[in-house]
N, C-alpha and C positions, 0 to 999 in steps of 0.2 A: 425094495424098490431100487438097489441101486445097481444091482447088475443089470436089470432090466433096463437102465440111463444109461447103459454102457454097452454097445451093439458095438458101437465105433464112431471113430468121431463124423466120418459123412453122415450117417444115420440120426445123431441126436444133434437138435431136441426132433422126435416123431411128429410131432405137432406146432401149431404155431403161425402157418400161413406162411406168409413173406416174411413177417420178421423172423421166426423159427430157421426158415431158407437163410435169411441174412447175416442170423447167430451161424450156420452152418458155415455158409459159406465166404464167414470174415476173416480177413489175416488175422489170427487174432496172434501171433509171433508177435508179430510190430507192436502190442501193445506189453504195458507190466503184466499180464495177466497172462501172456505167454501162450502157449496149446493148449487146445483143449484137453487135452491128455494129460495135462498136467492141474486140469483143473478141481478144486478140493470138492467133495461132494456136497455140500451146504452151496456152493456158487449154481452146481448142476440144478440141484433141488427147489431153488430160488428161482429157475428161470423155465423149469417146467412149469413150475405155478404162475409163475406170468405167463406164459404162451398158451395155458390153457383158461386165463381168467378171462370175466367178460368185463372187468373194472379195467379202469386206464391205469396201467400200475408201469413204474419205473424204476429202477435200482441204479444206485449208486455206490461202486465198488470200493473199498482199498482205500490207499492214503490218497493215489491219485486222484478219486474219484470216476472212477471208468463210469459213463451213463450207457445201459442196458434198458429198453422198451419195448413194451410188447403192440400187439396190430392197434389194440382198441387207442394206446395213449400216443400212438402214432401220429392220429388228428388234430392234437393239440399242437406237435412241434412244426407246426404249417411249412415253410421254406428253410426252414434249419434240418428237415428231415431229405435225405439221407448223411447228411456230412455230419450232423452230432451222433449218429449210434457207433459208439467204441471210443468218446473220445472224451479225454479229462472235461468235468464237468465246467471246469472256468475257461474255457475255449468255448465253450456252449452258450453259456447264460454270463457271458459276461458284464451285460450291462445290471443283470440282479445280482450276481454271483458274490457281493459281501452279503447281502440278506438270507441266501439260499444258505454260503457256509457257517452262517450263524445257528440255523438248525441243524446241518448235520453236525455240526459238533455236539450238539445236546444229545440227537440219536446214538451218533459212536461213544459218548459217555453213557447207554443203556438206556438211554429216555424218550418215551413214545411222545410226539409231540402231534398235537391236534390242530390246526389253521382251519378257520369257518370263513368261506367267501375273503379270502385273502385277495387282495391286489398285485399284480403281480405285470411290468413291463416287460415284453416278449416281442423280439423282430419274430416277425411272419406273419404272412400276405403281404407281403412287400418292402414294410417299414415296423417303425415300433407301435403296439397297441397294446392297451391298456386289458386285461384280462383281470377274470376273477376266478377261483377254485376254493373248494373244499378239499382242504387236504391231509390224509394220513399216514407220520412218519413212522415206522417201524423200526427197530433194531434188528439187523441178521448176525445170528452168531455161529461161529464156524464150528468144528469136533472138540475145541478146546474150551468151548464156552468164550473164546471173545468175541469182542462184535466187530464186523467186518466188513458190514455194508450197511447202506440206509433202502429199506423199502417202500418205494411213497407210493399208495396209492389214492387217486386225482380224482375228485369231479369238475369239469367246470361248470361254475354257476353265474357266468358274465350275464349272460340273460336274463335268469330270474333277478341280480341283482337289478341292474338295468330296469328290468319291469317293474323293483319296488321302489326304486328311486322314481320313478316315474308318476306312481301311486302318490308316493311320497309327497313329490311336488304338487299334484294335484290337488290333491286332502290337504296340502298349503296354501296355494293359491285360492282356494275354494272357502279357506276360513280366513283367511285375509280380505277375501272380497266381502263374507260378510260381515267380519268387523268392520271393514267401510263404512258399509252400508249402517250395520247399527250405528258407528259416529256421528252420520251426517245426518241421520233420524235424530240421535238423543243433538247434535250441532242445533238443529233447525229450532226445534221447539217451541212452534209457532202457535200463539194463543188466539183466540178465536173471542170478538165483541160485539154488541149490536147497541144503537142507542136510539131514544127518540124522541128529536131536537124538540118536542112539541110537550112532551108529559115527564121528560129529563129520565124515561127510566131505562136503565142499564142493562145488560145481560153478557156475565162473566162466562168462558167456560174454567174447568181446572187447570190449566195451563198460567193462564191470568192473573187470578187468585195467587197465583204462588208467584208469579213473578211481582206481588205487590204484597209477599208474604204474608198470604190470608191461608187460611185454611178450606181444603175443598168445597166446603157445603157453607162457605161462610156468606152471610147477605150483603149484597154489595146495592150501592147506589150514584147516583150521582156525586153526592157530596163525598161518597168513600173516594172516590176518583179524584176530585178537583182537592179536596184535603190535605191526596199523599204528592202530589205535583213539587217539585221543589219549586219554593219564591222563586229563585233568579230565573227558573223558566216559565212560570204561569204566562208570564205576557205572552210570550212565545207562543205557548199554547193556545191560550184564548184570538190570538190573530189568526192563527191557523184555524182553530172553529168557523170563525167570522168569515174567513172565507169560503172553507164549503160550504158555507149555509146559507152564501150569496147564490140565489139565483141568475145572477148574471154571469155567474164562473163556470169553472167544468166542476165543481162540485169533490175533488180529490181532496183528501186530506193526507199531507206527509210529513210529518214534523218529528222530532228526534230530542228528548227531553229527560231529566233525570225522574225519579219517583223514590221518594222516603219511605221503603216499607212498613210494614206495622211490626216487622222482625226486628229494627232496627237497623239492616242494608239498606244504602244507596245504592240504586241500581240506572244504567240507562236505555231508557225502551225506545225501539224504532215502530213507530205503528203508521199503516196507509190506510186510506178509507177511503170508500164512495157513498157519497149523499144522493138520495135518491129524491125527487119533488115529485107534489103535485100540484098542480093549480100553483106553480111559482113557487108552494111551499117545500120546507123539508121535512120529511117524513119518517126515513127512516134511513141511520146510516150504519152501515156494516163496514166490519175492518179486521185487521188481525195485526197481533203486535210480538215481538221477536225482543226478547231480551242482548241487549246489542254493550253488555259490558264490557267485555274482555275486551271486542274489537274497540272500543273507546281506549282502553286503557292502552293496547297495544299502537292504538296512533300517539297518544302522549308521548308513547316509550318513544315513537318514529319521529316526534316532532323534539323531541329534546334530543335524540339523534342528530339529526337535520341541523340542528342549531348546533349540535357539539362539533359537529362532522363541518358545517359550515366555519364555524371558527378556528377547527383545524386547517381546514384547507386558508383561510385568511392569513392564518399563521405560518404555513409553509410559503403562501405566494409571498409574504412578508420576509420568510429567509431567504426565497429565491432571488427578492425583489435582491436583499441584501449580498447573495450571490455576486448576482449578475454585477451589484454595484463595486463588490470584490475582487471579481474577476477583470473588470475595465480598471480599476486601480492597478493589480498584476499585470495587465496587456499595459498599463501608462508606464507604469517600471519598467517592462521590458522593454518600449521604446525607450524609454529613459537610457537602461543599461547601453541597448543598441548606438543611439547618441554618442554617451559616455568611451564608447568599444570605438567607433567612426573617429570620435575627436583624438581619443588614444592613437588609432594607427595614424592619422594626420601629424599628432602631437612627436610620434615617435619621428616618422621621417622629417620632418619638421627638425628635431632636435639631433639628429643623425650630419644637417648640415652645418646648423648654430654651433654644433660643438665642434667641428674643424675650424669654423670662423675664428671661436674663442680660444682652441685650440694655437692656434697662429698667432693670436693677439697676444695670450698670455706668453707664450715659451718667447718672443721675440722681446717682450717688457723684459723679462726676467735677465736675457741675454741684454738690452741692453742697462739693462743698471750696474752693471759690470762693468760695463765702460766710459757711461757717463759718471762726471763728477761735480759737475756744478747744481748747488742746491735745487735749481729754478729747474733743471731736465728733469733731476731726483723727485721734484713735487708732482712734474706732468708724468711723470712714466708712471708715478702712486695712484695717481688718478684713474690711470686708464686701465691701470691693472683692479684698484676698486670695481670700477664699471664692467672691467670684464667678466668678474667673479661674481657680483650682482647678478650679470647676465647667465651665467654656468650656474645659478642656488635659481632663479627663475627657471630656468627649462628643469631641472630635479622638479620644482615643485610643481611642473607641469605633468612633467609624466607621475607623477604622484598620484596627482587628482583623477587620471585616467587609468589610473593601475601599472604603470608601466616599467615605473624604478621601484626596483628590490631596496630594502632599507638597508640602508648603509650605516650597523654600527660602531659609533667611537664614542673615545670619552668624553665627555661635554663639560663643562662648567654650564648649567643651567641659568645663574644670576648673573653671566656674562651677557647669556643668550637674552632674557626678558631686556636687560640693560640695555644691547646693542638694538631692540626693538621700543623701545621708549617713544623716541619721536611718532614712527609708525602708528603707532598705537593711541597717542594722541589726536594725529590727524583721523582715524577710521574710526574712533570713539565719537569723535566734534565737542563742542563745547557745552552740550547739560549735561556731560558725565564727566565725573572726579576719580580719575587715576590716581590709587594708593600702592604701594611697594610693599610689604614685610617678608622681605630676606632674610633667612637665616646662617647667621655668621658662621658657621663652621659647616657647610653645607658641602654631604660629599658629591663627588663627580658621577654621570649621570651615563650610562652605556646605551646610549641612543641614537639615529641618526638626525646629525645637526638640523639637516634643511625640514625635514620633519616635524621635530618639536616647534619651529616658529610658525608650520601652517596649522599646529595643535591650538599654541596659545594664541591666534590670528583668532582660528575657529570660535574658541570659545569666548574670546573676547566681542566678539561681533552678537554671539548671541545672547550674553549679557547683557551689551547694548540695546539687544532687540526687546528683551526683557523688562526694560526702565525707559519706558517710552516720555516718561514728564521730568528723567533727569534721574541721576542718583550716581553712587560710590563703586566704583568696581575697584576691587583689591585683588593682586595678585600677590601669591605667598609662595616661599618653598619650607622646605621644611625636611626634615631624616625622619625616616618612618621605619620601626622595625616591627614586620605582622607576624605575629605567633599563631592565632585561630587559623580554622579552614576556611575560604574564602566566603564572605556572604552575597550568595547571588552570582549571577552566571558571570555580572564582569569584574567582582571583588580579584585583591591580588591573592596568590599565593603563598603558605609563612616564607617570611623571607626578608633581606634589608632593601627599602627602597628609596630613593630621592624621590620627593614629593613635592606636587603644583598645586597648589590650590587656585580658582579663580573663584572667586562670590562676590556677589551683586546683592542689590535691597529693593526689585524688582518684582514684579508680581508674582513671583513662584509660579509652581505646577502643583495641578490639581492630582490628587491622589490616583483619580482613574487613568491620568495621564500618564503618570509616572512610569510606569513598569511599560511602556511603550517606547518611552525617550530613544533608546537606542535603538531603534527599527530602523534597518534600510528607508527612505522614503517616507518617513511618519512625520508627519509634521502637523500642527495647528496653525499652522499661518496662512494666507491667500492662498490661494493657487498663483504662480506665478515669482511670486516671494522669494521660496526659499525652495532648496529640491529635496531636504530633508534626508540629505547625506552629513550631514555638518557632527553630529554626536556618532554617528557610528563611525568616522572617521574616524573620531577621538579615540570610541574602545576599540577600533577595528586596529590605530597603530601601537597604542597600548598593550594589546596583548600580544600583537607580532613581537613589540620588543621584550616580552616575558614580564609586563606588568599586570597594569589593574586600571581601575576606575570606580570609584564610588560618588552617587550625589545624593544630596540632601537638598530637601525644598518645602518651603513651606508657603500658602496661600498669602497673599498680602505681606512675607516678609523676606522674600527672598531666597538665592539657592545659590550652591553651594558644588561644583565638579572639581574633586579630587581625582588628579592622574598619577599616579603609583608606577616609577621610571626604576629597571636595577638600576644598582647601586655598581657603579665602576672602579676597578683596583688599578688601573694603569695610570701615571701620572702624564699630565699633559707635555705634548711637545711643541716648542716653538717648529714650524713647517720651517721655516727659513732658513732658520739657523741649522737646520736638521741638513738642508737642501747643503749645505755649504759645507758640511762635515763631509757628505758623502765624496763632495766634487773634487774635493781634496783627496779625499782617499781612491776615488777612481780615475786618477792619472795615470795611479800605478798598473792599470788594463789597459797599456795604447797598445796591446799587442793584441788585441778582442777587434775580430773584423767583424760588422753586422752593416746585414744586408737589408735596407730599409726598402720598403714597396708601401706604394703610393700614387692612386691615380691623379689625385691633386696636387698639384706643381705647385701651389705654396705650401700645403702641409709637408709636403715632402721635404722643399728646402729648409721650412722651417724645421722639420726633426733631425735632418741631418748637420744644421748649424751647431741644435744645440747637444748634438752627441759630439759633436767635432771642440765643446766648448768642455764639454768630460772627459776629452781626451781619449774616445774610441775612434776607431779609425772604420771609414764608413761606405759603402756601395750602392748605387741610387739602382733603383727599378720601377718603373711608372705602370706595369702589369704581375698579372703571376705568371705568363706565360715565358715574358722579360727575365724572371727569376728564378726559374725552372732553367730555362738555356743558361744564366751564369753558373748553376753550382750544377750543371750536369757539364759545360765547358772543363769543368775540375778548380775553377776559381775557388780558395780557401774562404770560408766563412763558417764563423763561430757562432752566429747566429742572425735569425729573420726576425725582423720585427715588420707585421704589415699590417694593411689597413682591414679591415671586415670588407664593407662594402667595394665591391670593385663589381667595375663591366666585364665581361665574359667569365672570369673566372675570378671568384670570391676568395677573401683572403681562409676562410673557413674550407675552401675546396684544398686549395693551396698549401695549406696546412697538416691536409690528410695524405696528400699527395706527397707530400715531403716525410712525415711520418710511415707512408709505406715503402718508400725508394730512399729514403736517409732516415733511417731513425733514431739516431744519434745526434740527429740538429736540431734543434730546442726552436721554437715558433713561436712567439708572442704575439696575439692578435689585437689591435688595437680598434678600439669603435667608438662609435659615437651612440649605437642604439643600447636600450638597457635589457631586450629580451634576449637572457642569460638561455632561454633552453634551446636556442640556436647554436647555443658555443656549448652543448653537453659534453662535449665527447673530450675537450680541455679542462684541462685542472683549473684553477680558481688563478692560480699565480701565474699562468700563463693567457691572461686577458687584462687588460689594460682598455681603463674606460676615460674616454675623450670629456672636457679635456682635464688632462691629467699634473699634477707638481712634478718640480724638477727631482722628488723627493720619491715618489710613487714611479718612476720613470726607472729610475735606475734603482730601486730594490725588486723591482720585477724582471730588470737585466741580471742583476746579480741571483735571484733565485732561481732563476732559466737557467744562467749558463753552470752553475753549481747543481 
């Protein structure tokens, strides 16, 4: 045969149709497969027998996979035909083409692989469709015995499958339908009776019998009937008689009643009847009765439903109730906070101008007690500078309350601080409560800020009071605590040493459920109106700012017990005064320090530059920053700006930066009266001076500027 495949290559394959023509006349150069002249005789041999088969048969060559078909299997590749003949097989069938190479791997491994009504997605006739084939793989082996191609040849059986799915479904639906039907037959099971209200005698059929657990052919009577009735329903029943067998009625009987069988099930039967008269009388009544358990028991199930389902939803409107009443308590907070945020920015400008008032009062007292010397100035000037200071620890503990002053820590003597609040504390107690002391004598210094702890021990002394409504002992304590455990509970201290406050009272305590709420923003038990239920979390809220604690103890009917847990301070106390007077002495020796004070208020200004002229700096007024910008841009020497914050058109904060980018080697100290520090970010710590300030605070912030 095989010279006879070899005329030439226009000539072969002789047969074949179009694809024969199309083998002929394909490049076949362009592909691995190269000339046909070059092609081995197992490839030639292979594609005679395709070209002359009447099977849809296809070959897949080589490692490439080159796909080769003959006319018949041409039908199947619908719009993939002409552009798949000659070309790797995964160009083709790409969207099966991990399925497909999963077989020919098994074929080029030598193994004939059989596919029965296989499914298979195919673009063509337009899109993808779903196809079905019988298919068989072959092995082709070349002169050498390997295998070298896969030969599949195809049926497709999309149809016939198609038709026996079809079958399928049918012969399903058609024994589905008579299951139905036999359910709703064996459902029904309706028994058939007749009676006659005149001779009482009965007529069961088998149906009956059984639903009153008799046996078919068993003798039923009247009394068999009324016998199995359950008590609690007879009356029921017998009313129901009574009335069909009123000739004034329509004669229906419907009544729905249990029956004690003679099995020993209780069952519940639905039966209807029509009484039929003559002459008035009843004669004969016919009916049919329907064992009706299940659906009884399934309404039980529905009504204990209904009531479960009903109590849940009772339950949930009861959360929601509580929701809702949760959520108006959150929206009252936030007006609250809102409030609280309003009074703050009030509080703050507010205190922005109090503190230049005070500002001015105090540095002018200071200056003059230096001059004055007579006892009786000496006492008024004590006076006024008290009053002033009073007023400057007031506005602190305003913007406190509103959030607005950063705590200012120092070292405290705490049994000064209770001490100097004595009177106070008197008077806000009033007269049914007995203020006791127990100070401890060796009690170390406390790193807190001063005006702080007195709205602490305020706080909780108030609510002590509030606590002993018919009178009773508040005791304040301090105490040295050294805490080794880990903290107990969210607001215990840290291990660590701390200076310790006790306040306890002999007041009606707190209830256990109460307890673990005490420190809630806003929790309170008392009226509405009362109290705003800031007052305890103020306590841990400045507690733990200053790196302490809080714990309280309470018990119902005996009283309770907040310990505030303060560090413990290393730095010994300074007299301010005496401090102030060292320094003034030693800052004579800088009259050669020119600063440049700016100030839009004509008294603070004079007042700062009297009392830097009493330090012995030498000094240059500016009532703006734009004033101050033209002095040291004129080339005027100055060693440094000390200016105010707040200014009209240009802030001392503008002025600042401003100098910082055009001199930056001129040290700026900014002086305010407000306490929102993230406005002054961009300044170091020691170059902000807060209004109003000591003569002591004044010039160690001169001195670390200009160093």
């Amino acid at each position: 045969m095989g010279k006879d495949l070899q005329p030439g290559p226009s000539a072969w394959p002789a047969s074949g149709g179009e694809m024969g023509a199309r083998v002929r006349a394909f490049d076949w150069e362009k592909t691995p497969l190269g000339p046909i002249s070059n092609w081995p005789q197992s490839l030639k041999t292979t594609i005679d027998l395709m070209m002359a088969s009447q099977l849809a048969m296809n070959l897949i060559w080589g490692p490439e996979r080159i796909l080769i078909y003959n006319e018949v299997h041409r039908a199947f590749m619908g719009t993939m035909h002409p552009r798949a003949f000659g070309r790797p097989g995964r160009e083709v069938w790409g969207e099966v083409w991990e399925a497909a190479e999963a077989i020919h791997h098994r074929v080029f491994a030598g193994e004939t692989v059989t596919l029965e009504d296989h499914s298979w997605t195919l673009q063509r006739n337009g899109g993808p469709e779903e196809a079905f084939f019988t298919s068989y793989f072959t092995p082709i082996r070349d002169e050498t015995g390997a295998v070298v191609a896969n030969l599949a040849t195809a049926f497709e059986t999309t149809n016939a499958v198609k038709e026996k799915a079809e079958r399928d479904r049918a012969e399903w639906a058609l024994r589905e339908s008579e299951a139905r039907l036999k359910a709703a037959v064996d459902l029904v099971k309706l028994g058939r009776y007749s009676w006659n209200p005149q001779t009482n005698e009965l007529d069961w059929d088998e149906k009956c019998r059984a639903m009153w657990g008799l046996p078919a052919d068993a003798t039923v009577d009247y009394d068999t009937w009324r016998t199995a009735v359950h008590p609690d329903d007879l009356g029921a029943v017998e009313a129901a008689i009574q009335r069909c067998t009123d000739s004034q009625g329509d004669g229906v009987y419907d009544v729905e009643y249990r029956v004690l069988g003679n099995d020993g099930r209780e069952r519940w039967i639905a039966t209807r009847g029509q009484t039929h008269f003559e002459n008035d009388k009843p004669v004969w009544f016919y009916g049919v009765v329907i064992d009706v358990t299940d659906r009884k028991r399934i309404e039980k199930t529905l009504e204990r439903r209904v009531v479960a389902r009903t109590r849940e939803l009772e339950e949930t409107n009861n959360a929601l109730r509580s929701q809702i009443a949760q959520r108006e308590m959150a929206e009252a907070a936030v007006q609250q906070l809102q409030r609280l945020d309003a009074i703050g920015q009030i509080t703050s400008g507010v205190a922005h101008d109090f503190n230049n008032l005070l500002s001015v009062v105090l540095t002018n007292t200071r200056l003059l007690s230096h001059n004055l010397r007579e006892p009786g100035d000496q006492e008024g000037l004590e006076l006024i500078r008290h009053a002033a200071e009073r007023g400057a620890n007031l506005t602190k503990q305003l913007l406190a309350f509103s959030r607005k002053q950063r705590l200012e820590a120092q070292v405290v003597d705490v049994n000064s601080k209770i001490a100097g609040m004595t009177d106070l504390l008197g008077v806000a107690l009033g007269g049914t409560v007995q203020l006791r002391m127990e100070m401890a004598v060796d009690l170390w210094p406390a790193l807190v800020d001063p005006t702080q702890i007195e709205l602490i021990i305020l706080n909780l002394a108030l609510n002590a009071k509030d606590a002993m409504q018919s009178g009773g002992i508040l005791t304040l304590e301090t105490f040295n605590a050294v805490i080794d455990g880990q903290p107990n509970g969210a607001g215990g201290p840290a291990p660590g040493e701390y200076v310790g406050l006790a306040v306890n009272d002999t007041g009606a305590g707190i209830p256990d459920d109460v307890l673990p709420r005490v420190f809630e923003p806003f929790f309170t038990t008392k009226q509405p109106g009362k109290h705003s239920g800031l007052g305890l979390a103020q306590v841990l809220g400045f507690a733990k700012q200053s790196g302490g604690g809080v714990k309280i103890v309470s018990h119902v009917r005996e009283g309770t017990s907040v310990k505030v847990f303060l560090p413990r301070g290393e730095l010994a106390l300074v007299d301010a005064d005496r401090g102030s007077n060292d320094i003034r002495k030693s800052s004579r020796a800088k009259a050669a320090v020119i600063i440049l004070v700016v100030d839009d208020e004509q008294a603070v200004l004079r007042t700062t530059i009297r009392l830097l002229d009493a330090f012995g700096y030498m000094t240059v007024a500016a009532t703006s920053g734009s004033e101050a910008l033209q002095l040291i841009t004129s080339g005027l020497r100055v060693d440094l700006v000390l200016a105010d914050f707040a200014m009209p058109e240009m802030t001392g904060l503008d002025l600042a930066k401003t100098i910082h980018t055009e001199h930056s080697s001129l040290p700026v100290i900014l002086v305010t009266g407000y306490s929102n520090r993230e406005l002054l970010h961009d300044l170091v710590e020691a170059r902000i001076l807060q209004k109003p300030y000591t003569d002591q605070a004044l010039l160690e912030a001169i001195t670390t500027a200009l160093n």
